[in-house]
C-alpha positions in Angstrom: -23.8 43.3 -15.2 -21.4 40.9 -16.8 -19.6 37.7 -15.1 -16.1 37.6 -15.7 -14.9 34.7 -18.0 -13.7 31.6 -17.2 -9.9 31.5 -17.7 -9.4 29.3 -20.7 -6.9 26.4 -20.5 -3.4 27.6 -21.3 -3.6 31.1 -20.2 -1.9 32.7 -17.3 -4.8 33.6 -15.7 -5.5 29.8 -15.1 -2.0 29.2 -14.1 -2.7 32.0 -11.2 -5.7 30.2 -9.8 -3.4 26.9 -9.5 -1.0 29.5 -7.6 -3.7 30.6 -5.4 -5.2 27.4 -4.5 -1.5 25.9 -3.7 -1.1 29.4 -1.7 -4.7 28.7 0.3 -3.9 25.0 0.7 -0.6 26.1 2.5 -1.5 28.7 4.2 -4.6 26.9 5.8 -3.1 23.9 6.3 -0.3 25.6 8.2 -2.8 27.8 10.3 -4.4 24.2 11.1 -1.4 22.5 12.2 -0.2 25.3 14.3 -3.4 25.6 15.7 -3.7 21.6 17.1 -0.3 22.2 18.0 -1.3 25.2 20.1 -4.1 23.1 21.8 -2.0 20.1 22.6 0.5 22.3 24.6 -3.1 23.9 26.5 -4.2 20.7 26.9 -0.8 18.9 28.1 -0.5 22.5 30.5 -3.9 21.9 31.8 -3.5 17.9 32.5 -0.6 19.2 34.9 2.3 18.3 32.3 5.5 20.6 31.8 7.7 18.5 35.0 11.0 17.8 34.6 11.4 14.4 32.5 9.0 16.3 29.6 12.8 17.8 28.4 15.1 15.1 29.4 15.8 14.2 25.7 17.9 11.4 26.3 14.9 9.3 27.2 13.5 9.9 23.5 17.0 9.0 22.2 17.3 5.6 23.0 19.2 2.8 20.6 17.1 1.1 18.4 15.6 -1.9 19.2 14.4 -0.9 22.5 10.7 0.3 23.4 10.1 4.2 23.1 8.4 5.9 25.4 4.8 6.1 25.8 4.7 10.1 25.0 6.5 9.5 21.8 4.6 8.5 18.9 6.2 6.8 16.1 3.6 6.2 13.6 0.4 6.9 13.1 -1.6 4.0 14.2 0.2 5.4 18.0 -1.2 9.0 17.1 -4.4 8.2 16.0 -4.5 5.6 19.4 -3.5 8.2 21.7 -6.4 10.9 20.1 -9.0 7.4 21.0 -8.1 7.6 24.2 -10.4 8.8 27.1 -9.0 11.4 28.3 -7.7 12.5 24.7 -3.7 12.3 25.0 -2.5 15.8 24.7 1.0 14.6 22.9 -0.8 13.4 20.3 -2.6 16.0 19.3 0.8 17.7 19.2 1.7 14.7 17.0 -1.4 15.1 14.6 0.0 18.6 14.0 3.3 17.5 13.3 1.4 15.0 10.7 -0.8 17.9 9.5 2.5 19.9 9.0 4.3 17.7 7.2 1.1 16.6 4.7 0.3 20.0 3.8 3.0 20.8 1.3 2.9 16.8 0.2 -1.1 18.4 -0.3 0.0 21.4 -2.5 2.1 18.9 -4.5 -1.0 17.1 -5.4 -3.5 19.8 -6.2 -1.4 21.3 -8.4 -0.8 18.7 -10.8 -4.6 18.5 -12.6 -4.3 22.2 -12.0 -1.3 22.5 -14.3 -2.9 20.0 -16.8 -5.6 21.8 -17.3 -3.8 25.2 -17.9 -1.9 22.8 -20.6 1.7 23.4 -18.7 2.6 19.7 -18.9 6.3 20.8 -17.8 5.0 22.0 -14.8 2.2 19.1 -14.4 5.3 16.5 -15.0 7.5 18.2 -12.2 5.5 18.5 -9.9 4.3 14.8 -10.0 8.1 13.9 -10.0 8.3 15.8 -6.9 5.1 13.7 -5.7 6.5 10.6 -6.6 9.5 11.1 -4.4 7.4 12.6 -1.4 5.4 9.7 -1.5 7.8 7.1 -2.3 10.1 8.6 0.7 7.7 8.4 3.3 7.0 4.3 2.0 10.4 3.2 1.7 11.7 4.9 5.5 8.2 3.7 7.3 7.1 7.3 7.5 3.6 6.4 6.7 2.7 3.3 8.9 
């Protein structure tokens, strides 16, 4: 019994296997997020959350320069705080999906590129780190990653 082939380098087979990576990495990565998402609401539900100030959004709202409220998290140092925590904060295991969410596609983006290099597609390989560049020089320049 034979073993299929290796798809060579340039050939659309190759370009299909970048396709279906991206397609896993999203699809996973979405099932992921949703999922922690999921369990922070169980968890938040089960630490007797859901009262009236959880969707009185004018609390979250505030002007800037003034201190956010403790549920909120505005960076990641607060989200990956709040998951130290004994008990584990609920709101920011919500928050880690939100992260997980957002860095999925950023994900795709990135596994792509040596993918299209290798298949030789350097059109594809040089937009798609264009696309990376901005994605990751976005999140830098507004504070998205601190």
């Amino acid at each position: 019994m034979r073993t299929p082939a290796a798809p060579r380098p340039g050939s659309s087979r190759h370009r299909v296997r970048v396709e279906g990576l991206v397609a896993r990495v999203l699809l996973w990565g979405g099932l992921l997020s949703v999922g922690l998402m999921l369990l922070g609401l169980v968890l938040h539900a089960g630490q007797g959350g859901f009262h009236g100030h959880a969707l009185d959004l004018g609390r979250t709202a505030q002007a800037e320069g003034h201190a956010h409220p403790s549920e909120v998290f505005v960076s990641l140092a607060e989200v990956f705080g709040g998951l130290g925590a004994r008990p584990v904060d609920p709101l920011a295991v919500i928050a880690l999906g939100v992260v997980l969410l957002l860095l999925t596609p950023v994900l795709g983006v990135a596994l792509a590129i040596p993918g299209f290099v290798a298949a030789r597609d350097l059109r594809y390989a040089a937009i798609a780190t264009i696309v990376l560049t901005m994605l990751v020089m976005g999140a830098l320049l507004t504070g998205g990653v601190g």
